[in-house]
C-alpha positions, -999 to +999 in steps of 0.1 A: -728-634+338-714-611+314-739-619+287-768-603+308-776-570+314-776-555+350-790-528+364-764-506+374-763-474+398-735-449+388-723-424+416-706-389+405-672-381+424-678-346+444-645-353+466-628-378+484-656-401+481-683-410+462-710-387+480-739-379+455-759-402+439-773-382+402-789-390+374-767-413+352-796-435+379-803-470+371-792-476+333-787-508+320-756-521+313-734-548+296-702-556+318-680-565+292-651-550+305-626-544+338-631-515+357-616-491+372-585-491+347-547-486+361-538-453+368-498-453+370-472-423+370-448-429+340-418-416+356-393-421+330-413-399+304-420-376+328-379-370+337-375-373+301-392-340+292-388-325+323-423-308+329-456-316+349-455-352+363-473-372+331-501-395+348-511-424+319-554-438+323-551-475+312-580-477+292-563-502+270-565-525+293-604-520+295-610-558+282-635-569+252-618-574+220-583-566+232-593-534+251-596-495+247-619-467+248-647-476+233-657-507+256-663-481+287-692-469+260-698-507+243-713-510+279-741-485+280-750-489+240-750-529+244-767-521+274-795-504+258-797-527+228-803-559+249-826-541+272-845-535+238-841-570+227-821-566+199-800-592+181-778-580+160-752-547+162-738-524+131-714-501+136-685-487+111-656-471+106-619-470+086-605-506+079-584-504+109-611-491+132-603-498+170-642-494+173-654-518+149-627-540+168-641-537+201-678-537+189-671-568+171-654-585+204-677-566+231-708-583+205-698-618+206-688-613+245-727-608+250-739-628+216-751-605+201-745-603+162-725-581+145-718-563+112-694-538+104-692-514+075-653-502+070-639-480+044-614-495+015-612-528-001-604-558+012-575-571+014-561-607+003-548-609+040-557-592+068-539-580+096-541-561+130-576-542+139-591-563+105-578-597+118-593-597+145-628-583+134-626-617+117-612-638+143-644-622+170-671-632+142-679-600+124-699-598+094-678-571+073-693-550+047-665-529+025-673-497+020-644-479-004-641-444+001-673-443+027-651-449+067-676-435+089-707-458+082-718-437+060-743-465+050-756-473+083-790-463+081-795-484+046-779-517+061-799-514+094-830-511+073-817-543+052-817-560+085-849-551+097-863-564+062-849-597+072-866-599+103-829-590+122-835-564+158-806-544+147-793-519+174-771-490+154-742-476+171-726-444+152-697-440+145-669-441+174-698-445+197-704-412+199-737-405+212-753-395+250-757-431+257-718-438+247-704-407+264-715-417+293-687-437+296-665-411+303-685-396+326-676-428+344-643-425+337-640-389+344-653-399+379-626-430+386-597-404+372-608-376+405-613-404+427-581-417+421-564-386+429-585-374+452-576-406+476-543-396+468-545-358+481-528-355+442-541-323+425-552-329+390-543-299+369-552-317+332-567-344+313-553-349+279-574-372+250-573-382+216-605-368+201-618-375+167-659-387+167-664-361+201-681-389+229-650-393+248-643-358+253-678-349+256-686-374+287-652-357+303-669-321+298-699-333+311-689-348+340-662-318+350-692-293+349-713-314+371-689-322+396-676-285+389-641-297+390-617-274+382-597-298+353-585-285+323-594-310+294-576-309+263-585-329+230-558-334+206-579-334+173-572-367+154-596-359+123-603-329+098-635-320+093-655-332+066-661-308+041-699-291+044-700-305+083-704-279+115-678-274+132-660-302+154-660-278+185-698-273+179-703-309+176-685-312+208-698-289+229-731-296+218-727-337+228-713-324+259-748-303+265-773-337+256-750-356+275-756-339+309-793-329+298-797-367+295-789-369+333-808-341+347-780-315+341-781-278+324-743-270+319-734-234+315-740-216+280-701-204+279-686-240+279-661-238+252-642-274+246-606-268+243-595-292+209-558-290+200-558-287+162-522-285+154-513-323+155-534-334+125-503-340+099-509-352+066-541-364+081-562-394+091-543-426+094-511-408+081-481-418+101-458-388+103-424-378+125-447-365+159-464-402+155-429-420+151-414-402+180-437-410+206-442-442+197-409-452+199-403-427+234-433-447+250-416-478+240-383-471+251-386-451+284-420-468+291-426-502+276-461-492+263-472-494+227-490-464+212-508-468+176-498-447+148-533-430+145-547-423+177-526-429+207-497-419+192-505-386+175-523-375+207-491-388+231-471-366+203-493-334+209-488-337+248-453-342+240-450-310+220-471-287+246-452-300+273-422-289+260-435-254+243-448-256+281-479-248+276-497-265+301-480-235+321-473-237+361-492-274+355-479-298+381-499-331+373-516-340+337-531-373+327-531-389+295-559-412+289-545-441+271-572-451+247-556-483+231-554-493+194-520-514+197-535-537+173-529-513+142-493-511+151-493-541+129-507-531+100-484-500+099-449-521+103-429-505+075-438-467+088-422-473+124-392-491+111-385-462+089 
């Protein structure tokens, strides 16, 4: 029954099989989506720019609320709020959040409520990610300039007032209990090509609120695989905020502390900077191009925010080669295909 919790046992990957049991131990756990994700060579991108072979990670195919990254994380944090008993979930982000999205459909998949603080106005009709926040039930609280629930704190209290058992989830998911998603994830990716006798030279990611790339980092040290895993940077830093690499690492750190790991003190996260454009949400040439490369030679849909300004970046280093004498690189698909819709004029130009 998806709407329970179960008790779930995760294994690490240390080769070919699954052969030691650590401490991501019993958590609890919301199956809400369909896992392992597809793991597919695209062959016709990879002739196209003539480098490494390009591996895609279907994690928009994950499931809940149309699929993508965060449901791999929606189950540990819904998880932990129904093994706490709570009733209702608040999250936020920008109006087109793929988060809120698959919060909002993840939520009703285990009835729980949900509210969802999202930056701008509303609309007088909504389309893509913000359809469908209404079409899977979300309460929606607009937020104006505010996109990454910068109110959180003041509606959970709200709630609480009301006699609500509100469970907060930060922004992106990005905590230790939503990175260890990719932990699991980092785990299916070396298992796949393990089975395969494939050697795994890089994982490439979008990576904006850090608990993607984080449960990657931590997993790779504890497995000590030798995988080089590159963020391309979605976000610029807020002004007055620590570093993004700091934030990084530093999630990275809790995350294997959390399971019983110390990871070395001279980790250093590699994030790719040089994609970030005109910046958040603004669809530039890199964006265009491999959106419409991915649709041509692949028949797969990258977004104009995420996906697609991270494809873009491996694009660009691939051909600058410098993922270097690289023979096999993954791309972790993280979904979002929603928002294409929302940004119709900017591809068609």
């Amino acid at each position: 029954d998806t709407a329970t919790t179960e008790i779930y046992t995760s294994l690490f990957v240390g080769s070919v099989r699954c052969v030691q049991e650590t401490a991501l131990r019993q958590l609890p756990k919301a199956k809400v989506g369909f896992f392992p994700t597809p793991i597919h060579l695209l062959k016709n991108l990879t002739a196209e720019l003539k480098g490494p072979c390009v591996y895609m990670k279907r994690d928009d195919l994950s499931g809940a609320g149309m699929g993508g990254n965060k449901v791999r994380k929606l189950e540990f944090l819904l998880g932990d709020a129904l093994k706490k008993g709570c009733d209702t979930v608040i999250t936020g982000g920008a109006l087109q959040s793929n988060h809120s999205r698959q919060t909002a459909g993840a939520a009703a998949q285990v009835g729980l409520k949900c509210h969802l603080l999202l930056g701008g106005q509303e609309p007088d009709i909504p389309d893509g990610n913000l359809l469908l926040d209404k079409v899977f039930g979300a309460e929606i609280h607009y937020c104006g300039e505010n996109r990454k629930g910068e109110s959180l704190e003041d509606l959970y209290k709200e709630l609480q007032a009301s006699g609500r058992k509100p469970y907060l989830i930060p922004y992106g998911g990005s905590n230790v209990v939503g990175a260890y998603g990719y932990a699991e994830a980092f785990c299916e990716i070396m298992e796949y090509f393990d089975q395969k006798n494939i050697p795994l030279d890089a994982i490439v990611v979008a990576s904006s609120s850090a608990g993607t790339q984080a449960g990657l980092i931590a997993a790779a040290e504890i497995t000590k695989k030798k995988v080089r895993i590159v963020g391309i940077k979605i976000d610029r830093a807020e002004p007055k905020s620590r570093p993004y690499e700091e934030l990084l690492k530093n999630l990275a750190v809790d995350t294997a502390a959390s399971l019983g790991y110390e990871l070395r003190k001279d980790i250093e996260p590699e994030v790719n900077g040089n994609y970030l454009g005109e910046g958040y949400g603004v669809m530039g040439k890199l964006e265009q191009e491999a959106i419409h490369l991915l649709g041509t030679k692949e028949g797969i849909v990258v977004d104009p925010v995420y996906t697609g300004r991270a494809m873009g970046g491996l694009i660009d280093m691939v051909r600058k080669k410098e993922f270097g004498d690289a023979k096999n690189i993954i791309y972790i698909h993280t979904g979002g295909f929603p928002a294409v819709f929302a940004y119709k004029s900017e591809i068609l130009t």
